[in-house]
C-alpha positions, 0 to 999 in steps of 0.5 A: 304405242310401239317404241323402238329404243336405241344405244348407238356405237359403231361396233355393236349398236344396241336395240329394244322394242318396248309396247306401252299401252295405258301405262303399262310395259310391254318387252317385245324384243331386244339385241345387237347389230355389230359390225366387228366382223368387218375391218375397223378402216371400212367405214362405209360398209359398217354404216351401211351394216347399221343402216341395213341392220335397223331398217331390218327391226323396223320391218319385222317389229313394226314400232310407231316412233324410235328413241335414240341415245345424243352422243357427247363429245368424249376424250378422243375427238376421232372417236366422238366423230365416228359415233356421230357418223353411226347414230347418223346412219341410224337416225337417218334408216328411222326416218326413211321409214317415216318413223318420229325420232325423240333423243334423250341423254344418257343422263335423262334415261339413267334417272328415268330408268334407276332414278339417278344420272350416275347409275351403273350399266349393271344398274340399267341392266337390273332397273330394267329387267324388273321393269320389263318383267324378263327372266334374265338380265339383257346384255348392256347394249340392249339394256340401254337401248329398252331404258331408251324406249321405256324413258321415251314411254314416259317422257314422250307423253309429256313431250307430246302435250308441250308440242300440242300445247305449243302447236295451238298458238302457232298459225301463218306468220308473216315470215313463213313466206318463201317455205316449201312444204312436203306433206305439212312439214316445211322442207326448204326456206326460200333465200337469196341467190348470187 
């Protein structure tokens, strides 16, 4: 399984391509997309710079499913807002390539990656280059966005098997009337109108 891991930001959005295949990892690639280059008042052209950005990592690596960092809210609520509107753009560039989306916590990946939730991005960094067998330390954005998809390598797997087991019980219900599908996924619920 290919995972495409990713650390949002609206200045520089960290990426990592992880294989995993019967427990074992696999760096396949990592990096940046950064839209510094642009006024920090053109919000439009930096989303698209992200949306564009990640649709190109997706082409050329191929992954299978994408994970991607929850945002909290932190001290400047404008600031918080814009990240929203970032991992927005990316999260929808993911599922416009028909790629499933898992979200983890900063929390969940640190103690995945270095086994404690207060881990140092150095720490990431570190955990991460001796999981990944790489020569060199990857940059902070990157590391995050590979501790990302090494998490989901673990997690998801677990995640899968709830879902599965979940999925056994369900069946028609009554109140499943008045739900469009698309494909076996439910796209609207029918409701009242005025």
């Amino acid at each position: 399984m290919r995972i495409l891991g990713i650390d949002p930001g609206l200045r520089t959005t960290g990426f990592g391509v992880v294989d995993e295949e019967a427990g074992q990892l696999r760096y396949v690639a990592s990096g940046t997309i950064s839209t510094q280059h642009l006024d920090t008042h053109a919000l439009p052209a930096r989303l698209k710079v992200l949306f564009d950005g990640i649709g190109e990592v997706v082409q050329r690596y191929q992954p299978d499913c994408a994970a991607v960092e929850i945002v909290f809210v932190n001290v400047n609520p404008q600031s918080t807002l814009l990240l929203g509107q970032a991992r927005g753009a990316l999260i929808t560039a993911l599922v416009t390539h028909n790629l499933a989306v898992a979200e983890y916590t900063a929390l969940q990946m640190k103690q995945a990656v270095a086994g404690h939730g207060r881990a140092q991005k150095t720490q990431i960094q570190e955990m991460v280059k001796r999981l990944l067998s790489l020569s060199g330390l990857p940059g902070t954005d990157a590391a995050d966005a590979l501790g990302l998809a090494i998490t989901h390598a673990h997690a998801g797997k677990a995640m899968a098997r709830l879902a599965a087991a979940d999925s056994l019980g369900a069946g028609s219900h009554a109140g499943d009337k008045g739900v469009g599908k698309i494909g076996d996924k439910a796209s609207y619920r029918a409701g009242r109108s005025r």
